[in-house]
C-alpha positions in Angstrom: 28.6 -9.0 -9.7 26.5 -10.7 -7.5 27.5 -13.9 -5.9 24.6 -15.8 -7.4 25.9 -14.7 -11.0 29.9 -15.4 -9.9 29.0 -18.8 -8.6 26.5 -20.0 -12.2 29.5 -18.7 -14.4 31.9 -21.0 -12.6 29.8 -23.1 -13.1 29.8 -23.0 -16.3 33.2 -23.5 -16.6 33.5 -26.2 -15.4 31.1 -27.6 -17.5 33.1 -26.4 -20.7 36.3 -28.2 -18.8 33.4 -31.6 -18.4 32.8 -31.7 -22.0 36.0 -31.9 -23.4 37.0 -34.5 -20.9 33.9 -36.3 -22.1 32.3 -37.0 -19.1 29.4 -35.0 -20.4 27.8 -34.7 -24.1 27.7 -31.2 -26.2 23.5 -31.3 -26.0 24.6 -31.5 -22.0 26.8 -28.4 -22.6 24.3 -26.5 -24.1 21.6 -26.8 -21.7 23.9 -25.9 -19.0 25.0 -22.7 -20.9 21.4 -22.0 -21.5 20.5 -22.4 -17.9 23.2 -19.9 -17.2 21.5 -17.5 -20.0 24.1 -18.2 -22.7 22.6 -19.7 -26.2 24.3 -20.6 -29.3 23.4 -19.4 -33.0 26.6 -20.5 -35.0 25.4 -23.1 -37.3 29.4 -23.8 -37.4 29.3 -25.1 -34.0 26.4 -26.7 -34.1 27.3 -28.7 -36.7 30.4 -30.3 -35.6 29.3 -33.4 -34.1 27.8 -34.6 -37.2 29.5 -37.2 -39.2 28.5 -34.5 -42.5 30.6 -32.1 -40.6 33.7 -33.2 -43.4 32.0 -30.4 -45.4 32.8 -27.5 -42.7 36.4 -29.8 -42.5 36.7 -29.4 -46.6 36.0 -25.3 -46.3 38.8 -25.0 -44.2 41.1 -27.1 -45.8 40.4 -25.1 -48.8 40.9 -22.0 -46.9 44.8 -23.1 -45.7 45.3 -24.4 -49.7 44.0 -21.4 -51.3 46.6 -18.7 -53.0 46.5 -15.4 -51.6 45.3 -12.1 -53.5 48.2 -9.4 -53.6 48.2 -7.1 -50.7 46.5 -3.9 -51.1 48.1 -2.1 -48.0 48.0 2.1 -48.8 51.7 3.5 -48.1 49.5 5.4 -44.9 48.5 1.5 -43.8 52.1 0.5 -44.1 53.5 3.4 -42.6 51.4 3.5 -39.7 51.8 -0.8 -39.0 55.6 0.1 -39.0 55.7 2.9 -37.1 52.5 3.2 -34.3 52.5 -1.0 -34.5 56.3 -1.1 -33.7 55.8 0.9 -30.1 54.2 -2.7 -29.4 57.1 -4.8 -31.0 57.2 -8.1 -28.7 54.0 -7.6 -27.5 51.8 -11.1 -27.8 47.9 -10.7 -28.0 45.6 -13.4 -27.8 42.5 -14.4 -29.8 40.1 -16.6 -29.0 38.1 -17.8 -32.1 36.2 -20.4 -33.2 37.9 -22.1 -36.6 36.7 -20.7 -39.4 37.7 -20.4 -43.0 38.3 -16.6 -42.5 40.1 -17.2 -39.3 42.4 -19.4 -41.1 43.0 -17.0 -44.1 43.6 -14.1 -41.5 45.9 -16.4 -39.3 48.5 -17.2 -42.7 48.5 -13.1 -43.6 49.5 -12.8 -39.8 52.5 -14.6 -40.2 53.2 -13.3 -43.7 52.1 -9.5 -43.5 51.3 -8.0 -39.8 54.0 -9.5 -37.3 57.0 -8.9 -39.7 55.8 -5.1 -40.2 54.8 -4.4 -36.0 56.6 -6.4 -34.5 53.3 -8.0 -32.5 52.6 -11.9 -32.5 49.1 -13.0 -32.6 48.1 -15.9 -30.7 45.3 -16.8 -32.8 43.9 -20.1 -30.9 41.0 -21.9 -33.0 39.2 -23.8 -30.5 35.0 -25.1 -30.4 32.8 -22.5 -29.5 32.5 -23.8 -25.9 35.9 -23.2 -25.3 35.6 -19.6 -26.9 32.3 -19.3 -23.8 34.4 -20.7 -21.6 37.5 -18.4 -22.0 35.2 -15.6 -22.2 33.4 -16.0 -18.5 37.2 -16.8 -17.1 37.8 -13.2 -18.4 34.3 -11.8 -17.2 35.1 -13.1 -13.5 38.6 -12.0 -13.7 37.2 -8.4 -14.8 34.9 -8.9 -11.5 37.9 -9.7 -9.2 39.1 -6.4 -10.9 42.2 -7.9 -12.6 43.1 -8.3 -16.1 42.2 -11.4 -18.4 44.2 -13.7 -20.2 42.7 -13.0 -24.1 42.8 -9.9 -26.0 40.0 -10.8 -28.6 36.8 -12.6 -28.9 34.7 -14.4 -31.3 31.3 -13.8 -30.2 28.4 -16.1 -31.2 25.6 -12.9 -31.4 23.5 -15.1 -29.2 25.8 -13.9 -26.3 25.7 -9.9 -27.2 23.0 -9.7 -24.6 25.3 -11.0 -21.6 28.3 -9.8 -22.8 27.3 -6.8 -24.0 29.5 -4.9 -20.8 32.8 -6.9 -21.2 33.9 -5.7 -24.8 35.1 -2.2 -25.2 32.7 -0.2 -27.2 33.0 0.2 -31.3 32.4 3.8 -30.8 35.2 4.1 -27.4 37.8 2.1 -30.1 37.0 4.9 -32.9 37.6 7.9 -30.5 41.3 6.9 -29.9 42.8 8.7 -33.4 46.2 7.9 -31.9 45.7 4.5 -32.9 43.2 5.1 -36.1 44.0 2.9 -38.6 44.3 5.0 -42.0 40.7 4.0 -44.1 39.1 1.8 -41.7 36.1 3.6 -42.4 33.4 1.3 -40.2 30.5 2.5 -41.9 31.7 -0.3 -44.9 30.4 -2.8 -42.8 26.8 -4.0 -44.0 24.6 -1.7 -41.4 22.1 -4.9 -41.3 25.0 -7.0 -40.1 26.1 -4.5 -37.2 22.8 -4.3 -36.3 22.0 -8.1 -36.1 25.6 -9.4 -35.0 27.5 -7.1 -33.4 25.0 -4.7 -31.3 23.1 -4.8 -28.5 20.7 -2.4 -27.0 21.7 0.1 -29.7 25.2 0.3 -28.6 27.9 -1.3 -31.2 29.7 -3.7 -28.8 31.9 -5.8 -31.8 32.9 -5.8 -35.2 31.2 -8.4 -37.7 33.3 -10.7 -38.5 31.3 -13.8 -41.0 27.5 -14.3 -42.3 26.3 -17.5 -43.2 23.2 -17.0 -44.9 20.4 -18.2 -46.4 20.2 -17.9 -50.5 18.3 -19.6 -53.8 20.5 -22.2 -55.5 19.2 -24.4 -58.7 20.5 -26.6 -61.6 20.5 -24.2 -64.5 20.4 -27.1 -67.0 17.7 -28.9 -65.1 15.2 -25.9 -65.0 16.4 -25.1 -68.9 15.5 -28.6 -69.7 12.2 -28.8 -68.3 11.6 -25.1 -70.0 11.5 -23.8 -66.4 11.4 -20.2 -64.7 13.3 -19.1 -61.5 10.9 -18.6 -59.1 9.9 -15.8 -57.4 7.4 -16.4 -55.1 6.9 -18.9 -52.9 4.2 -20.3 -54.8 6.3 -20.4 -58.4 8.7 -22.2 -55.6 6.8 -25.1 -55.0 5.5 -25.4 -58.1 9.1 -25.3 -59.7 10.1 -28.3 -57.0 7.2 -30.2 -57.9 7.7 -30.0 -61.2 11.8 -31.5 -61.0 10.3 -33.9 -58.4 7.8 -35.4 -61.0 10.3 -35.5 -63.8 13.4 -36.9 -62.4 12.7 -38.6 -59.5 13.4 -41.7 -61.9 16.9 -41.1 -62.1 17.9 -40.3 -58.6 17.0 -36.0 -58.8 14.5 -35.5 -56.2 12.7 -31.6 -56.6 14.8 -30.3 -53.4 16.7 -31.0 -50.2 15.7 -30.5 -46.0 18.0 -30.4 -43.2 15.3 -31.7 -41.0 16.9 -34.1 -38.6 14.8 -35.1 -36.2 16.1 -33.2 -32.8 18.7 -31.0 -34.0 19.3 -26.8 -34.8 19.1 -27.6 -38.2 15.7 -28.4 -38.4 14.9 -25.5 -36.7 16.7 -23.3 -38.7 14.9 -24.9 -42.0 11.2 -24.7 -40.8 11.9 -21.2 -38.8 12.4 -19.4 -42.4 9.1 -21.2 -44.1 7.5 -19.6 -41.1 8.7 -16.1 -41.6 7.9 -16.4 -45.4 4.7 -17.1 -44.5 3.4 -14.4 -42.0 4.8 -16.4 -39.3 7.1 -15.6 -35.5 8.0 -17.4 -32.4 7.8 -14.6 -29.9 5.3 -11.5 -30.2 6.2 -8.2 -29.0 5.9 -8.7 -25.3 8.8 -11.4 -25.5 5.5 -13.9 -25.3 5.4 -16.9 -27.1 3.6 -17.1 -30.3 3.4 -20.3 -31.9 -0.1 -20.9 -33.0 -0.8 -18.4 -35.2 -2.0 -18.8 -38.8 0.9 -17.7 -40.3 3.0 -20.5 -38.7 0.5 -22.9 -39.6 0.9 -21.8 -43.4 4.3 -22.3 -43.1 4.8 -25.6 -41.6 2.4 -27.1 -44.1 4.5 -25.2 -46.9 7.2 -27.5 -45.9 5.4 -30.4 -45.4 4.6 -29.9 -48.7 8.3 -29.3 -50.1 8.9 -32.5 -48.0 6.7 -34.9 -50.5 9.5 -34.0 -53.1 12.4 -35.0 -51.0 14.6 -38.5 -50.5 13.4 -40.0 -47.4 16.7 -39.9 -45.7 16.2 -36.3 -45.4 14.7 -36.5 -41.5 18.6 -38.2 -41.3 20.4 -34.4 -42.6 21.1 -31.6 -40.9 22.5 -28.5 -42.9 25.7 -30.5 -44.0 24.3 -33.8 -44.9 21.7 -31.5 -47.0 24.9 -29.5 -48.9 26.4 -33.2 -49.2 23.4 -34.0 -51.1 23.0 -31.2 -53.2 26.7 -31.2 -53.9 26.1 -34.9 -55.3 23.5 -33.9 -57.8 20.7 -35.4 -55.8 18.4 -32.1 -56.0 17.4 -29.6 -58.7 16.7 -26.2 -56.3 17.1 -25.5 -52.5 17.3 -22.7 -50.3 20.1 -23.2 -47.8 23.4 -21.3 -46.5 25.2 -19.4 -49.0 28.6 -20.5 -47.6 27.7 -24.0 -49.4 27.9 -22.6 -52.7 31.5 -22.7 -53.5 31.3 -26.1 -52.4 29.5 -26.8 -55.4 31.7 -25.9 -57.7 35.0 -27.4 -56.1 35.3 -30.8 -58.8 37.3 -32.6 -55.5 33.5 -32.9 -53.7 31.3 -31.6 -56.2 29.2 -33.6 -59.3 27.3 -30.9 -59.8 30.4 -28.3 -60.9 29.3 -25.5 -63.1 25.3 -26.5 -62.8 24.9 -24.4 -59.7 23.1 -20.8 -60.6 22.5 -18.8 -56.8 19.4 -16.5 -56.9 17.5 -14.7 -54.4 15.1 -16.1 -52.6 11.4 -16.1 -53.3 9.6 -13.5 -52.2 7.6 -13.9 -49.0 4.2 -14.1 -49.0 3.6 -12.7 -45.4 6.5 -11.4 -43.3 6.2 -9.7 -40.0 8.1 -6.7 -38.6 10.7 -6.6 -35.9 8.7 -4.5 -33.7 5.5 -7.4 -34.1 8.2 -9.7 -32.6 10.1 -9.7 -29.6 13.5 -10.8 -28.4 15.2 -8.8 -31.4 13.6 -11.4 -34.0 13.4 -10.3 -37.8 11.7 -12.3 -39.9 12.9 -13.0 -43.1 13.4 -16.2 -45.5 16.8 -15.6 -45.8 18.0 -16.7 -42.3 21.6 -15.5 -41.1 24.1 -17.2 -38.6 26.6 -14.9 -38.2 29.1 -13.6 -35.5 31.4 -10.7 -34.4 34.7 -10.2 -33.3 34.9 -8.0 -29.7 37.9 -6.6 -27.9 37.7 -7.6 -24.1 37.1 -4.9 -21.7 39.9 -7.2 -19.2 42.1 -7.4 -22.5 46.0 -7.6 -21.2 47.4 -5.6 -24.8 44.2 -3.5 -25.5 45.8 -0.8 -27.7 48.2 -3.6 -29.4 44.8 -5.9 -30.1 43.2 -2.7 -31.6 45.6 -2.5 -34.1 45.6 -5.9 -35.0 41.7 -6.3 -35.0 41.3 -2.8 -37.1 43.5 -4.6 -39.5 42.1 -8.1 -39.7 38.7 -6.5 -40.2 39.9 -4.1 -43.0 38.7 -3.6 -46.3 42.0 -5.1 -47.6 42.1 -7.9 -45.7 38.6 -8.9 -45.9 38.7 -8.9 -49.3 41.9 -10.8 -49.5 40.2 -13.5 -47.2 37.0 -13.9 -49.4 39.1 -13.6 -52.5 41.1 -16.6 -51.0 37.5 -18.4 -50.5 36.3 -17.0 -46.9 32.5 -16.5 -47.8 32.0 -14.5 -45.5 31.5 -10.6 -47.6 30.7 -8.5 -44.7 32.0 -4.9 -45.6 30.1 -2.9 -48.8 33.8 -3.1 -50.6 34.1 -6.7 -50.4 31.4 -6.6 -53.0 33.3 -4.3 -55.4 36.9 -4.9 -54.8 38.6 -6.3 -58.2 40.0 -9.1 -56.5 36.9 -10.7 -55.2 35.3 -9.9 -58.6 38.3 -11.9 -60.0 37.0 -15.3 -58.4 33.6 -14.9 -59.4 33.9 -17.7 -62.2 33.2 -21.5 -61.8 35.7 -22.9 -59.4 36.8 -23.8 -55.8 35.9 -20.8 -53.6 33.7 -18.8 -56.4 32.1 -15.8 -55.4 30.0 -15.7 -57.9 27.1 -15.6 -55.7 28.4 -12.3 -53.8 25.6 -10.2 -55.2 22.8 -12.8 -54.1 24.4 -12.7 -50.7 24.9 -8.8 -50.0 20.9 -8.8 -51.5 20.1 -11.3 -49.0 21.7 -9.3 -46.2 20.5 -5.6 -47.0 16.6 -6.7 -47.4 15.6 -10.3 -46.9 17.8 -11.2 -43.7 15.9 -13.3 -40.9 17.5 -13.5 -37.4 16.0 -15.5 -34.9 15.4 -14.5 -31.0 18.4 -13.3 -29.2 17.3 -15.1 -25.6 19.9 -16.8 -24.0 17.4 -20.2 -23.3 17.3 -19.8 -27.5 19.0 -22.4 -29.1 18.0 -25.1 -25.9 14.5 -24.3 -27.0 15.4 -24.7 -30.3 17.3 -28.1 -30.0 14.7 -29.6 -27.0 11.6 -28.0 -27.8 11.1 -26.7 -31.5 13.5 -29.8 -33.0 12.1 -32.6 -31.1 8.3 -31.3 -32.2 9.1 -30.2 -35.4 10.6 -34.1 -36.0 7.4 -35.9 -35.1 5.7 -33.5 -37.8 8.2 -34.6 -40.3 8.0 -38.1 -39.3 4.5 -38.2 -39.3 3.4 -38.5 -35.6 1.6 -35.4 -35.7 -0.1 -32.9 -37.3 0.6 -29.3 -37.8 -1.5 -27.7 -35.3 -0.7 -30.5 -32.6 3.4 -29.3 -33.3 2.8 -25.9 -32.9 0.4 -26.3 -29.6 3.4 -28.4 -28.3 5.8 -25.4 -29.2 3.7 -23.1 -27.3 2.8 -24.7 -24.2 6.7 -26.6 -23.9 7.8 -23.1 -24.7 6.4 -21.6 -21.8 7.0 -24.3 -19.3 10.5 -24.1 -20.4 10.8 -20.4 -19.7 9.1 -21.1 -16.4 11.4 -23.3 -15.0 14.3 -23.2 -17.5 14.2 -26.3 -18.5 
């Protein structure tokens, strides 16, 4: 490692330690990691400094409340937990992760299923994503200094795969060692799409997927039946299905749908990135270029501008959790947002809207580019992912012992236990099928009704944005902060996306 690269990660550490003393702010944080070619895609993380963040806090409070699904252990699984698990009875691994509703699930089965049968304790430390970034480089210059690290397992934001892509051990390397096979993990369960856009880099698998926000169609079902109403397919049927709610119950508080465009922030971004892809649209061409003005962006942003006229006016005031908060209240008839909000809408404690709530695909696109007419690994695709992988650190302390536990924290079993207990996050091709996730798939606190929308969404409509580390800087400073004057009405379409280009490049140019 060269001293230039050992000194910027320090630095970055201490900028992770600056944070949480709270001498400098989380927009602070992320242009220093961005600087030092880290980005972040989690809309998890992101979202945690918003006052509507009580609707991530809800998830995981019904994650830690939720009864667990029987175990489905084989008498091989069992067998091999006692007996290869015991040779590592005593040993404590550690795992770095940011809190999720999985990670909660996973962390009770620890304590009720996999210590008492191996003998290992798990660690599992829930802690921001900053922390994760931070504990990660510690590692990473600890692996330089050629000694061991201090964590087993990380939670990777795939934003990161690129600069970390050397410091996990290798999916494949973790397969070869049979001694330590668990019985049926079978990896190619896992959603090919999802290795591919979360856990790889440069074709080599370097982590195991671990959740998938995505984006899916939700609508009232009694609203739409009312007003004698079709789902819509396309993006035109879309509007015109939003217009149509818009002009018939705007009287009594139902507005046609719901943004997350406030002014400044990821979530804004995240919202107008996906009209663009629906419509032909990119960021980055296939030279890594920018790539703003094009006509396909242009139809895009004015495709939201025009969803925009049938919106509350607060809405430049939401990101993605004040737009689920909304929805949730019965303020909207249709929207396209993260699947991970459905359940939400059927949980009576926050919902008004409880049994109303159909999921559907998304419309179909009416242009949509090609990964190789892109560059930075973007795919368009309206239904826009956030997800992130678990990796096993190439400094780990216990890296047989953490194996085992990750094999069986990613297993069919127990990700279907954990999405039958209200995870969200279906990531294997069994979680789809297995009886116990089809049990919940009624109206009621952590449905999975919408499973089939989601693995549909995943296998052919999934969108991922750029994986450059200045990303989700350029996101918040650049694409946000332009993107919010066209929402606000300060400037037009074509002025917003000549600002995106030429800030765009200056910001590559001098990384800020």
């Amino acid at each position: 490692m060269r001293d230039t690269d050992r000194q910027q990660l320090k630095n970055l550490v201490e900028m992770a330690r600056n944070l949480r003393a709270g001498t400098i702010d989380r927009r602070g944080f992320i242009r220093s990691a961005a600087g030092a070619g880290f980005g972040f895609a989690c809309a998890r993380y992101l979202a945690r400094s918003s006052p509507a963040g009580r609707q991530l806090a809800a998830a995981e409070q019904r994650a830690e409340e939720a009864p667990l699904a029987p175990s489905g252990l084989t008498d091989d699984q069992r067998h091999f937990l006692r007996d290869v698990g015991r040779s590592f009875k005593g040993t404590r691994i550690s795992v770095i992760s940011e809190n999720t509703p999985p990670g909660v699930i996973i962390g009770r089965m620890i304590r009720e299923e996999f210590t008492p049968l191996t003998g290992i304790e798990v660690d599992w430390q829930p802690v921001p994503l900053d922390q994760v970034l931070a504990k990660t480089v510690e590692d990473t210059l600890a692996g330089a200094e050629g000694t061991k690290g201090t964590t087993d397992i990380f939670y990777w934001d795939q934003a990161w795969l690129a600069r970390f892509a050397d410091e996990s051990v290798g999916v494949a390397e973790l397969l070869d060692k049979r001694e330590l096979a668990y019985p049926g993990y079978d990896f190619p369960d896992f959603l090919p799409n999802l290795v591919d856009a979360t856990a790889s880099y440069d074709g080599r698998i370097v982590g195991v997927p671990f959740d998938i926000p995505i984006f899916i169609m939700m609508y009232r079902k009694d609203i739409l039946d009312t007003l004698r109403l079709a789902v819509p397919r396309t993006m035109a049927e879309y509007l015109q299905v939003v217009r149509a709610i818009d002009e018939a119950r705007r009287g009594t508080g139902v507005r046609g749908t719901v943004g997350q465009w406030k002014t400044g922030h990821f979530s804004l971004q995240c919202d107008a990135s996906a009209w663009m892809w629906a419509h032909g649209g990119h960021h980055f061409n296939s030279d890594n270029s920018p790539d703003y003005i094009t006509e396909g962006n242009a139809r895009g942003l004015r495709y939201m501008l025009d969803l925009g006229k049938c919106m509350s006016p607060d809405v430049c005031g939401w990101d993605w959790n004040g737009q689920a908060e909304a929805f949730t209240q019965g303020q909207a008839g249709i929207v396209i947002s993260w699947s991970e909000f459905f359940p939400a809408c059927d949980d009576a404690r926050h919902s008004k809207v409880v049994g109303l709530v159909e999921p559907a695909d998304c419309p179909q696109e009416e242009g949509r580019l090609t990964r190789a007419e892109c560059g930075f690994h973007e795919t368009p695709g309206i239904s826009r992912q956030g997800g992130s992988c678990l990796a096993l650190s190439r400094h780990a302390p216990h890296a047989d012992a953490a194996w085992i536990f990750m094999q069986w924290a990613t297993s069919a079993d127990v990700t279907a236990r954990a999405n039958a207990a209200g995870a969200d996050t279906p990531v294997r091709k069994s979680n789809y099928t297995d009886p116990r996730v089809l049990s919940r798939s009624g109206v009621g606190p952590g449905t999975t009704r919408h499973f089939a929308v989601t693995r549909r969404a995943i296998e052919g409509r999934m969108g991922t944005s750029p994986h450059l580390p200045a990303w989700v800087a350029l996101a918040n400073e650049v694409n946000a902060t332009e993107l919010g004057r066209l929402t606000t009405g300060q400037q037009g379409v074509e002025e917003t996306l000549r600002a995106m280009q030429e800030k765009t490049v200056a910001f590559l140019a001098t990384g800020r």
